[in-house]
C-alpha positions as CSV (number, residue, x, y, z in Angstrom):
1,X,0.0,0.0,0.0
2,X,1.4,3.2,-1.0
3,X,0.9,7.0,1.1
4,X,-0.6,9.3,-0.9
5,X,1.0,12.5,-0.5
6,X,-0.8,15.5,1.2
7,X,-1.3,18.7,-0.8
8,X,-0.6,21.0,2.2
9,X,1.3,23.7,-0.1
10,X,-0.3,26.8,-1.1
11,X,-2.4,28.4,1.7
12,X,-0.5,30.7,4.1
13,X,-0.3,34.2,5.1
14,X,0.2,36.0,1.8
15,X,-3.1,34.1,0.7
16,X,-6.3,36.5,-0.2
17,X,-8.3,34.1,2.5
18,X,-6.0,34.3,4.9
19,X,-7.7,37.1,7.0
20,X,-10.8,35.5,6.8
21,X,-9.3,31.9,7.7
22,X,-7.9,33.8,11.0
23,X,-11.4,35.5,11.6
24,X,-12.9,32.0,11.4
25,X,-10.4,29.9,13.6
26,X,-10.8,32.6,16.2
27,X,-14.4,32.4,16.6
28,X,-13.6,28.5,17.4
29,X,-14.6,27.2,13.3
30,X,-12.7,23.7,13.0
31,X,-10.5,23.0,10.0
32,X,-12.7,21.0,8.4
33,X,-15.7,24.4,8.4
34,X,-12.9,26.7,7.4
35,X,-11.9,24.5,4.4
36,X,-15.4,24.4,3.8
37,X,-16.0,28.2,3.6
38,X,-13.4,28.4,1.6
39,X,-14.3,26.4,-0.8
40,X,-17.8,28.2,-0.7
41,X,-15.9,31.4,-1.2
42,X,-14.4,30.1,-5.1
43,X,-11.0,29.2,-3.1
44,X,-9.5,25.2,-3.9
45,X,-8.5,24.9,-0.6
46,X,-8.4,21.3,1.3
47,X,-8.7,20.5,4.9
48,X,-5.0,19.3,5.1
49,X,-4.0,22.2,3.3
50,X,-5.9,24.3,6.5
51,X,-4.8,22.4,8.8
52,X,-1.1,22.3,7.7
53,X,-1.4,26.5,7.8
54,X,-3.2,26.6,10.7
55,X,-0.3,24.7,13.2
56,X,2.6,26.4,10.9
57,X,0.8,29.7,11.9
58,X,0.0,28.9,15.5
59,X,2.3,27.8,18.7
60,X,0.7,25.5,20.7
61,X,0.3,28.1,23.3
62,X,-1.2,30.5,21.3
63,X,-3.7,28.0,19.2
64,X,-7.5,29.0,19.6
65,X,-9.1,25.9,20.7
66,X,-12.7,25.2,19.4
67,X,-15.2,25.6,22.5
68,X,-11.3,27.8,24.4
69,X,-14.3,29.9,26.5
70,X,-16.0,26.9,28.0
71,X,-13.1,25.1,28.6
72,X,-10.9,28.0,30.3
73,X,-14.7,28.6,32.7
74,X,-14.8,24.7,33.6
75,X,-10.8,24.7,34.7
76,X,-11.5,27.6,36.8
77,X,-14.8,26.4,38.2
78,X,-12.5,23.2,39.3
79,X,-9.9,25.0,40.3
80,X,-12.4,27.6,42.6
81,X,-14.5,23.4,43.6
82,X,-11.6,21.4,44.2
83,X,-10.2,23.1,47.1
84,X,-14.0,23.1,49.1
85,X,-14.4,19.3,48.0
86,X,-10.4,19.1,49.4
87,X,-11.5,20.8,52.7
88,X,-14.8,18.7,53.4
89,X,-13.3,15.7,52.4
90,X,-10.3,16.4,55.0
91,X,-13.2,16.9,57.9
92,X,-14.6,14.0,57.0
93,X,-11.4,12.1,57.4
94,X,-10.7,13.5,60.9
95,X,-14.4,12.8,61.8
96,X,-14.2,9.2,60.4
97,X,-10.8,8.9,62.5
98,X,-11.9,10.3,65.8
99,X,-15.0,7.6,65.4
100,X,-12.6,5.3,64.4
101,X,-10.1,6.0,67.7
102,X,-13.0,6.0,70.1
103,X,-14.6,2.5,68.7
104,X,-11.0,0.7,69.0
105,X,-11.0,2.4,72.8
106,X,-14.0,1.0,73.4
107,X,-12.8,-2.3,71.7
108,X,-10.0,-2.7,73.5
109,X,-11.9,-2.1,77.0
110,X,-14.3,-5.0,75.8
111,X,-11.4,-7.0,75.2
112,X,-9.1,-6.2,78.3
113,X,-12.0,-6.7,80.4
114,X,-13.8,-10.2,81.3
115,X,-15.9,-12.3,78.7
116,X,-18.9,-11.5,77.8
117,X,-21.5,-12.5,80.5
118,X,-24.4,-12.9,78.7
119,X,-26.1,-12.7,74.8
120,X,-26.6,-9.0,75.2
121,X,-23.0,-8.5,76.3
122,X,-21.8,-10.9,73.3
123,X,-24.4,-9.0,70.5
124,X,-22.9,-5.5,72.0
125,X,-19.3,-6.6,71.3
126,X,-20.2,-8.0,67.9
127,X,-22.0,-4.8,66.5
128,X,-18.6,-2.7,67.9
129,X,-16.4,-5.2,65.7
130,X,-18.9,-4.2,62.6
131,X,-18.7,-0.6,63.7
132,X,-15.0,-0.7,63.6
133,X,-14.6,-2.4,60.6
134,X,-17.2,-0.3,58.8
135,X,-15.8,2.7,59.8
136,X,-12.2,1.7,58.8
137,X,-13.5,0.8,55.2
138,X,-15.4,4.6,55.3
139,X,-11.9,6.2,56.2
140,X,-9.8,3.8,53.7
141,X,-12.4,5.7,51.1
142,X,-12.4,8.8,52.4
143,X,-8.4,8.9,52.1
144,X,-8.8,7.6,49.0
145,X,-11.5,10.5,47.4
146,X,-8.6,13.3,49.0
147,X,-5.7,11.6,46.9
148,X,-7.9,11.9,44.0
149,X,-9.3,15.5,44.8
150,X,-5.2,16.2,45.2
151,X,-4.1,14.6,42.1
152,X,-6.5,16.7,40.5
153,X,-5.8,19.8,41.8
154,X,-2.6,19.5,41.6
155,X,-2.8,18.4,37.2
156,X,-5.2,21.6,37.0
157,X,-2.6,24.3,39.1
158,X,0.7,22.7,39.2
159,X,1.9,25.8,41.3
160,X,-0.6,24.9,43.9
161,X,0.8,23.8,47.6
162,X,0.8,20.1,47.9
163,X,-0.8,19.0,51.5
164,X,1.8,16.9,53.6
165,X,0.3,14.0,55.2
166,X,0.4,15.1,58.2
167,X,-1.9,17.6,57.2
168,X,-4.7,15.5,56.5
169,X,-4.7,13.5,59.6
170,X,-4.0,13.2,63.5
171,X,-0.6,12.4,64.1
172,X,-1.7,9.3,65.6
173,X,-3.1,7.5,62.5
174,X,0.6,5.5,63.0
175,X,-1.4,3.8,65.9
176,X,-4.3,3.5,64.2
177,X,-2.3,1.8,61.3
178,X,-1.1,-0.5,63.9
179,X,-4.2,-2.3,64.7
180,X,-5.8,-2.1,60.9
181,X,-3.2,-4.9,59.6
């Protein structure tokens, strides 16, 4: 199978459509419409040959994107939600942890204490093993859902200030470590 060669010659900056080709790819037209126009307007103009202008023309930094407006209001409306889904995620994690701490307290006094005298007493310690299990699955997730939040904060301002562990958390989640393995 043999490439056919792409006409991309031709169409550039000294070309009479020119202006109207920048007119068009600034109001966000695609390559495709602007070859299309100018065909419409008498010109034997391909989309290749458009596109190959358009990038020659353009840095990257500088290229009009098609739908540029929305996207440039949806990064800042992440960048303004991010931070407030950060910060309730983060209470959520010390809320989840303090739980936590206080159901392996109460744990541990079931456990350093006699055996259970009765059925009640037996049922009681069986819904605080659920509890704490439950509730260390919830904080495994919450952790989780503020890596993620962080991640994507951090991919949509890469000058934003990372949050050191110890940030998120107590300083004792060590001991709470301890007693999840």
């Amino acid at each position: 199978m043999t490439r056919q060669k792409r006409k991309a010659s031709g169409f550039d900056q000294n070309h009479e459509f020119w202006p109207k080709a920048l007119d068009l790819w600034r109001r966000g037209y695609s390559n495709a419409q602007v070859a299309a126009q100018a065909q419409a307007d008498g010109h034997e103009l391909n989309e290749d040959q458009v596109r190959y202008a358009r990038n020659r023309y353009w840095t990257a930094d500088d290229l009009p994107a098609r739908g540029a407006r929305w996207l440039r209001q949806a990064v800042r409306q992440a960048i303004e939600g991010y931070p407030n889904a950060l910060e309730q995620q983060q209470a959520l994690f010390s809320e989840n942890y303090e739980v936590f701490i206080a159901l392996k307290q109460r744990l541990l006094g079931y456990l350093n204490g006699t055996l259970p005298a009765d059925a009640l007493e037996l049922a009681q310690l069986k819904v605080l093993l659920d509890s704490y299990a439950r509730q260390g699955r919830l904080l495994n997730e919450t952790n989780d859902t503020i890596t993620v939040l962080q991640a994507k904060l951090g991919r949509l301002m890469p000058e934003a200030q990372r949050l050191a562990p110890e940030d998120i958390a107590p300083a004792s989640i060590a001991e709470a470590e301890q007693w999840q393995g």
